[in-house]
N, C-alpha and C positions, 0 to 999 in steps of 0.2 A: 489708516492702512487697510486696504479691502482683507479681507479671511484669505484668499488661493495665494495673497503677497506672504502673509503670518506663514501657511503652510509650507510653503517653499524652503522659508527661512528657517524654519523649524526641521524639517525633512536633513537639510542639510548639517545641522547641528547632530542631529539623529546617527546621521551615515558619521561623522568626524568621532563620535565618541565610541565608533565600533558597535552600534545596537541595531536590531532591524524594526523597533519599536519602540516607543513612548507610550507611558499611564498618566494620563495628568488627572486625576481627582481635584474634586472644589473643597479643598482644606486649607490650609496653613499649618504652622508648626505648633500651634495652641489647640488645634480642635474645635476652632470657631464655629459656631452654624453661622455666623455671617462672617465671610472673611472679607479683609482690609481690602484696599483695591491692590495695593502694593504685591499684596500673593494671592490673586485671583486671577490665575494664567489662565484657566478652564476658560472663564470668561473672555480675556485676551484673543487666546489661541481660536476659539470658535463663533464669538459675538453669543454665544446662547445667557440670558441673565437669570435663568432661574437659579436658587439656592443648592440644590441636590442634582447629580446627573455627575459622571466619570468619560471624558474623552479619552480615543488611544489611535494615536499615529503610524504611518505607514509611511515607507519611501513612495508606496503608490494609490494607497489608502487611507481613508480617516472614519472613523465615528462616534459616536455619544449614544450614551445610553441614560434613558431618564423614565422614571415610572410615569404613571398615569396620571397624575396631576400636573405633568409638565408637557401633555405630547403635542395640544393646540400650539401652544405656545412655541416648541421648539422646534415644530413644523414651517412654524412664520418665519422664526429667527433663523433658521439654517439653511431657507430657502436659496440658491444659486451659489452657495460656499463650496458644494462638494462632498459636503460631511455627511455622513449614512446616519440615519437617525433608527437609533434601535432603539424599541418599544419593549421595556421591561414587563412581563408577564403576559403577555402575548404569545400564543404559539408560535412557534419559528424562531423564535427573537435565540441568539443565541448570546452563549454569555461571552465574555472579552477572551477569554481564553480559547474558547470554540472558537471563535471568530479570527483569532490569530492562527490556531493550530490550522487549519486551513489555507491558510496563506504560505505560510513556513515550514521547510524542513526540522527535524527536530534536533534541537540545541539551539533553536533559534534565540537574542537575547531580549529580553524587555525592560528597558529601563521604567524606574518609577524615582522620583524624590525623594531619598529616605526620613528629610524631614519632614514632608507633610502626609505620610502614611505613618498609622500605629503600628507599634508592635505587632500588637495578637493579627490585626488585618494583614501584617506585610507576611506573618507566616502562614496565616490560613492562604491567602493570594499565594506563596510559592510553591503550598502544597497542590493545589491545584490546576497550575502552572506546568509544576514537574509532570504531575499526570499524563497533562496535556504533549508533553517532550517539549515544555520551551522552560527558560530558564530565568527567574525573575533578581532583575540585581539592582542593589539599592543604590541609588547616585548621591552623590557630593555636589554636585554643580546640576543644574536644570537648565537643562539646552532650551525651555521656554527664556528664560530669564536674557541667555543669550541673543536671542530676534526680537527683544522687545526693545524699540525704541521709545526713550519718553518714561519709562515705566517710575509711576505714581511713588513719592517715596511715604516712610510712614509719617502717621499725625505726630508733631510735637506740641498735641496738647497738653496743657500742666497738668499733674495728679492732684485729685482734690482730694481733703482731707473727710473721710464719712465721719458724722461727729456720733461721741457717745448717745446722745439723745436719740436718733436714728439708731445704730450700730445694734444695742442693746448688750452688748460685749466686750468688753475691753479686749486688744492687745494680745495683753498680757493673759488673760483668763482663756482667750483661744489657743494661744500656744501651749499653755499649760495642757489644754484638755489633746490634742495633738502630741504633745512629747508623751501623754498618757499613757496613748494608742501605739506610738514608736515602742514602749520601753514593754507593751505586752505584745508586741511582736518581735523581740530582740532586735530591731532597728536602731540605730546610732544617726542615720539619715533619713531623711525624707525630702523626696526631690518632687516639686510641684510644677508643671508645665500650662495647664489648666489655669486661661485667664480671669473666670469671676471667683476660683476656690483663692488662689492668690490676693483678688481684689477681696472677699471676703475676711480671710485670715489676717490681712492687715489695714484692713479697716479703710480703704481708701477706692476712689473711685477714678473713673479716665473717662474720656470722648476717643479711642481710639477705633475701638469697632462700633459699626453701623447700627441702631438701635439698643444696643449692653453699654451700660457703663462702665466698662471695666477697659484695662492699659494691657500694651504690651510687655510682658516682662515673664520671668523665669524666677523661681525663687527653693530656696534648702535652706531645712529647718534642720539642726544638730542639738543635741543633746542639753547645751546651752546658750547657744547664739543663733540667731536667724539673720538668713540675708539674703537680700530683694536683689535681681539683676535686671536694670530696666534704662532705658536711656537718658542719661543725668541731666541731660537739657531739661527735663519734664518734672525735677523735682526742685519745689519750693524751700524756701526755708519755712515754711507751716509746715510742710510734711516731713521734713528733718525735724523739727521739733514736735512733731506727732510724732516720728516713729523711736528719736531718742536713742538711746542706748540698748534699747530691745529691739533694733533691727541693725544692720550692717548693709551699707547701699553701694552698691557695685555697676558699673558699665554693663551696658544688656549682653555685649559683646565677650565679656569677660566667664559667661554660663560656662562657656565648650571645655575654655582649659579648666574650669573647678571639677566639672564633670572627671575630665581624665585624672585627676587628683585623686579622688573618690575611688577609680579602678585601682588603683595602689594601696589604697587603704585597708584596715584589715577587718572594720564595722560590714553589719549588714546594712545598705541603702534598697529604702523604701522607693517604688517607682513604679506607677499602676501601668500594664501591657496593655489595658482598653483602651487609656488617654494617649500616653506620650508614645513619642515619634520612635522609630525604628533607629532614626539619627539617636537621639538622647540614650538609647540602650545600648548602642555603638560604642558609645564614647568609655560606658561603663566598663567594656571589653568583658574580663571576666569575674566581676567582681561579686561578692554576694548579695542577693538581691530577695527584698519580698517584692511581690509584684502585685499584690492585691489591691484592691480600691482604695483608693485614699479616702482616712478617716473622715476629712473635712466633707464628703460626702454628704453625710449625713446628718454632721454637726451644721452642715449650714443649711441642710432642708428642713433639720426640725426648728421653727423659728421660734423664738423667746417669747414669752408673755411682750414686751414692750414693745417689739416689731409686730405682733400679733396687732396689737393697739396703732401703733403707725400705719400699719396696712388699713385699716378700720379708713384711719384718718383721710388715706388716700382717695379711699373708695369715695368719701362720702365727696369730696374733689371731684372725683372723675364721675360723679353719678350726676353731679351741676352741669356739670359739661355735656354732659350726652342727653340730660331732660333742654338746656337750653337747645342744642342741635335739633334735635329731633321733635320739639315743638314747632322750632325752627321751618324746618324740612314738613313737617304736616298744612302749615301755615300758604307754604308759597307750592306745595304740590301741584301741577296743571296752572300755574299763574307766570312763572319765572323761568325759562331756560336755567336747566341743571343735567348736569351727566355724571356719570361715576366719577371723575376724575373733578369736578369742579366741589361732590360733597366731600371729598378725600381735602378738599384746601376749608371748608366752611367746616370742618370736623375737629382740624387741628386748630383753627382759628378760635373755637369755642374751648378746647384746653387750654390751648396757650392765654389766655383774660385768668388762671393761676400764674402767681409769680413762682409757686412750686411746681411747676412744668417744667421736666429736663426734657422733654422729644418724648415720641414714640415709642414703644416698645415692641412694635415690628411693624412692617410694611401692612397700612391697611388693606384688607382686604371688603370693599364694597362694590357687590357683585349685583344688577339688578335684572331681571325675568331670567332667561335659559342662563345668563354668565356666573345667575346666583348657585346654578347647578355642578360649576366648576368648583370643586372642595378648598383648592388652595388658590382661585381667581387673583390676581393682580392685573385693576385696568391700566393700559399704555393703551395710546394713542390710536394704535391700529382695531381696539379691541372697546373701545370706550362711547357706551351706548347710553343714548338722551333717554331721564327718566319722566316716565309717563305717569297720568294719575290713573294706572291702570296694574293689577299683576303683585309680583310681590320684591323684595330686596334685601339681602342678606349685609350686614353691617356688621364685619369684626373689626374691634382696632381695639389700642391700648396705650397707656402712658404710663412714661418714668416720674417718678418723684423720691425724693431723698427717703420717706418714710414708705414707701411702696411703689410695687407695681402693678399696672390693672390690664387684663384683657377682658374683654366684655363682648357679646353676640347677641343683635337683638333682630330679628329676623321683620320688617317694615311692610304694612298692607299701605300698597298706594294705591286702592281703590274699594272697589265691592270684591271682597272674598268669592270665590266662587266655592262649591258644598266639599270640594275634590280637597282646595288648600285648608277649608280650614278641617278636615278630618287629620289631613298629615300633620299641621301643626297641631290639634292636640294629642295626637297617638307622641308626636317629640314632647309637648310639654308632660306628660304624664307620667316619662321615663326622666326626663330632668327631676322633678316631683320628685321619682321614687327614689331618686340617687342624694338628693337634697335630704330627704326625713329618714333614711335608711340609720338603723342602728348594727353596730359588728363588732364581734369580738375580738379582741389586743391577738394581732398574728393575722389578722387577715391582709392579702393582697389586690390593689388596685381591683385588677381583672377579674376576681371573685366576684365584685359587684356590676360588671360591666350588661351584663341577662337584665341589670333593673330597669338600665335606661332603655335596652332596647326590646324589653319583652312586651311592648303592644304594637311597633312596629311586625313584629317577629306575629302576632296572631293574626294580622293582615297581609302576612308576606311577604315585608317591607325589612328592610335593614338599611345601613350607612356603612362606608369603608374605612373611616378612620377611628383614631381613637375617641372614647369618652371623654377622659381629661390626661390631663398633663400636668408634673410639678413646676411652680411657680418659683422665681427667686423674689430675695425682699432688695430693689433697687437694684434688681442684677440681671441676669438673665430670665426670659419671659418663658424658657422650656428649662426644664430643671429637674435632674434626678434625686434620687433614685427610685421615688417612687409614679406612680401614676395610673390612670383607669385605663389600660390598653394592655392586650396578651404578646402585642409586637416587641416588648421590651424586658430586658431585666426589672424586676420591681423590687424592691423594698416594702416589707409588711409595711401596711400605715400606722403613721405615731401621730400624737399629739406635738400640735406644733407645723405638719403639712400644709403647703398649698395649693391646691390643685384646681384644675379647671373641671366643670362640670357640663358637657356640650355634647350632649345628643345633637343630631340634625335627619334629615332626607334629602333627599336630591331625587329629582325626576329631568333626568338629562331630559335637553333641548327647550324645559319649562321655568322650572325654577327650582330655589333652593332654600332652605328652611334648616334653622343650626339656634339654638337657644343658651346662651352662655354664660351661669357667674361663677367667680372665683368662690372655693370653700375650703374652710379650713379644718383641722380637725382636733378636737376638744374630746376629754374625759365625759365620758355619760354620766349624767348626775344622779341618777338614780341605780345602775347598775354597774357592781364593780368589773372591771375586766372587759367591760363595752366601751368602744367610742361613740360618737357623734359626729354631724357636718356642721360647721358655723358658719353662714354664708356672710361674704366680703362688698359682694356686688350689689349696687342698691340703683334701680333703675326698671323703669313699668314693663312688664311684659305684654305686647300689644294684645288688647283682651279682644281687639276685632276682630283675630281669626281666630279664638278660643268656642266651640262647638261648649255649651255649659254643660248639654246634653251627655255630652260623656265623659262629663268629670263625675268621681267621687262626693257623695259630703265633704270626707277627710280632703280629700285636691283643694275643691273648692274653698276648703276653710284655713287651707293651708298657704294659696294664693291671696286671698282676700287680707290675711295676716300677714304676709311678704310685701304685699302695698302696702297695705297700711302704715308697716315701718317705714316705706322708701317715703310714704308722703309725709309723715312725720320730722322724717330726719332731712328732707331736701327742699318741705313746701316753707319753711322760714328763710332759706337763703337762694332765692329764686323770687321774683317778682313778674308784675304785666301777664302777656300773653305765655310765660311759660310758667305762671304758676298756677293759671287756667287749665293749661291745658295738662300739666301735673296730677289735678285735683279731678279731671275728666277719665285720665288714664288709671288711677288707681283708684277711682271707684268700686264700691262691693260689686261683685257680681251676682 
């Protein structure tokens, strides 16, 4: 169905429900960063495929707004549909509510889905709304849902059981440590929307969203029983008899009336206004509520000694897979037609020879000369450029495994350095460096360290726009609160137990791009009480071709040299032929 057919049909649904406008956000009712295709109307409604960007409808207007990581892109994809492509932080660019208030007399209405909008956003959105004199109302029915013919229904994959040995937590031990948190917040409920805190809390995992292994479902935890609502086609008899008597499993459909139960009730119900929907708070009517973060937050970013060890385990998986690729990729440089999209299939090909390869843990991104300059690149067809043995290539990607998850960045010389790349790359390698060996005191936040990575960019000039790192899940989600190396976010002090990404980069739009990436974790300083440390996860050679030696440190230099050395250590016995040549080439002393 061409986009100006979608709009029409939509427009109409629009005028029938009494509104003069539609919000459609890229959410679902869980919070997903990748949503199902089943509630992915944004997508539907406009053809645009990137992850982030909010649509808003007119009976005689449309458009999107998407930051700067998505404007090439949604410049291609929006092309002859109609849709106004508004460029977030931009001058001019105005926001959804300017944009409206313009159009409309005031009192004018806007609908939004009040399932797939949060709390805290649906009222920040109508205070600013009201400002504006329009008036933002929450819907029951999405008039997208209505013009979609066809529309995708959800996975009935089966829920697999996450076993002990993996999990590193019982059940029973997570719920205890949760009722903990209820009974010192005078909670009697706690109501979870959030599908990996769910998949974490009891222990099991799904194929239902795109890259996470985690399921669709809804679940409350009460004082002494818990109970799962998720669609009973999908559970096994292993996971009845994993979940026992310490879980109660319910129809996913069955959430909405327990909810209004709970509004009758006379406990206070636990239910974070960040996460859950505007709908779920609805339901509660006026009941008492705490609304703060949910404990499992935290409980499941600090990971356990044994998933600590799993993660290890994973790395050293995914660190075979990336020396075979990338020996690989060195090997047939300027010999073999290759593009971005053909190493994106010879990438996963080298994970997947693990029988512990669940997929992906996000969409690769392998970006090579100026597309490496694109921070968040995803090549398609329109955009997918043959690699030369010339220039440079940025390489992020990552994989599921039952005992870990891995993202990894390793930035690829397919040629002679010129003096320009390699000074950027080691002004990034030297801020990785500083964020890798950096010691800090118990209370320190992400962001506090973030001056490490980029203060030799910063004496040249130079900086990068995104974050340093990001928390990691164990088998779950590849972005994960609440802590991380970015000022863009709420952070959590770091503890013992985090995992986070450590990924300075540079970008010199039109040229290329340069991002340096391994997971670390964070561990007790052993020699000073009340400090931590970083323990790095990632084990895979930092290309030493475009390392300038000249302006490393002693300390850099001996501190890279001993980072090879373990990766050749631990990867040069289970690796053979040409990639354990070319292994033993790359981690060479410098």
């Amino acid at each position: 169905m061409k986009t100006k057919v979608k709009l029409q049909r939509i427009r109409e649904r629009i005028r029938a429900a009494g509104l003069q406008a539609l919000l459609v956000p890229n959410s679902d009712p869980h919070g997903s960063e990748y949503v199902p295709a089943h509630w992915n109307r944004r997508q539907f409604a406009t053809g645009f495929t990137g992850s982030v960007g909010e649509a808003c409808f007119t009976a005689s207007s449309a458009a999107l707004w998407v930051d700067s990581r998505y404007f090439l892109q949604a410049e291609r994809e929006l092309a002859g549909s109609g849709i106004k492509l508004q460029k977030i932080g931009l001058p001019g660019t105005p926001t959804i509510a300017e944009w409206l208030a313009k159009q409309f007399p005031r009192g004018a209405k806007v609908g939004v889905d009040s399932q797939v909008i949060t709390r805290d956003h649906f009222l920040h959105l109508q205070d600013e709304f009201a400002r504006a004199g329009l008036s933002l109302v929450g819907l029951q029915r999405n008039p997208v849902d209505e013009a979609w013919d066809n529309r995708p229904e959800l996975s009935l994959s089966p829920l697999i059981v996450h076993e002990l040995t993996y999990a590193g937590e019982s059940v029973a031990s997570k719920l205890q440590s949760v009722r903990k948190a209820m009974k010192a917040h005078g909670a009697t409920v706690h109501v979870l929307t959030e599908l990996d805190a769910i998949a974490w809390l009891f222990n099991l995992r799904g194929a239902d969203v795109e890259f996470n292994p985690v399921f669709v479902a809804y679940a409350i935890v009460r004082e002494t029983t818990a109970h799962l609502y998720v669609d009973l086609r999908k559970v096994t008899p292993a996971v009845r008899r994993h979940l026992g008597k310490k879980v109660r499993v319910h129809r996913y459909d069955a959430f909405a009336n327990e909810m209004k139960k709970l509004a009758k009730g006379r406990g206070k119900a636990w239910i974070h206004s960040g996460t859950a929907s505007q709908w779920a708070f609805s339901l509660l009517g006026k009941a008492q509520l705490v609304t703060e973060r949910s404990p499992i937050t935290l409980l499941k970013a600090c990971k356990t000694y044994r998933q600590i060890r799993g993660m290890q385990s994973a790395h050293v998986r995914d660190g075979v897979a990336m020396v075979k690729f990338l020996s690989w990729l060195d090997e047939n440089m300027g010999k073999v037609p290759m593009s971005e999209l053909s190493l994106e299939v010879e990438l996963e090909r080298a994970r997947s020879a693990s029988k512990m390869y669940r997929g992906p843990s996000f969409s690769p991104i392998i970006g090579y000369a100026a597309n490496g300059a694109v921070i968040h690149y995803r090549a398609v067809s329109a955009t997918d450029r043959q690699i030369k043995p010339r220039g440079l290539m940025v390489i992020d990607s990552g994989g599921q495994y039952p005992d870990g998850t891995t993202d990894i960045t390793r930035t690829v010389c397919c040629g002679s350095p010129t003096r320009k790349q390699k000074e950027h790359f080691t002004r990034v390698l030297k801020g990785h460096i500083a964020v890798a060996t950096c010691s800090f005191r118990k209370g320190t936040r992400g962001p506090q360290l973030e001056v490490l990575a980029k203060q030799f960019l910063w004496e040249a000039g130079l900086d990068y726009m995104h974050g340093t790192g990001h928390g990691v899940g164990h088998y779950l989600c590849v972005h994960e609160g609440p802590a991380s190396i970015a000022p863009r976010f709420p952070n959590e002090p770091l503890q013992p137990g985090m995992v986070l990404s450590n990924e300075p980069g540079f970008y010199l739009d039109g040229e290329y791009g340069i991002r340096i990436e391994n997971l670390v974790y964070v561990y007790e300083h052993p020699e000073f009480r009340g400090f931590y440390r970083f323990g790095n996860l990632t084990l895979c050679p930092i290309d030493r071709r475009l390392i300038d030696v000249s302006m490393l440190t002693s300390a850099e230099r001996a501190y890279l040299n001993g980072y090879h050395a373990t990766v050749r250590r631990v990867l040069l016995p289970k690796v053979k032929g040409k990639a354990a040549v070319w292994l033993k080439r790359m981690t060479a002393a410098l």
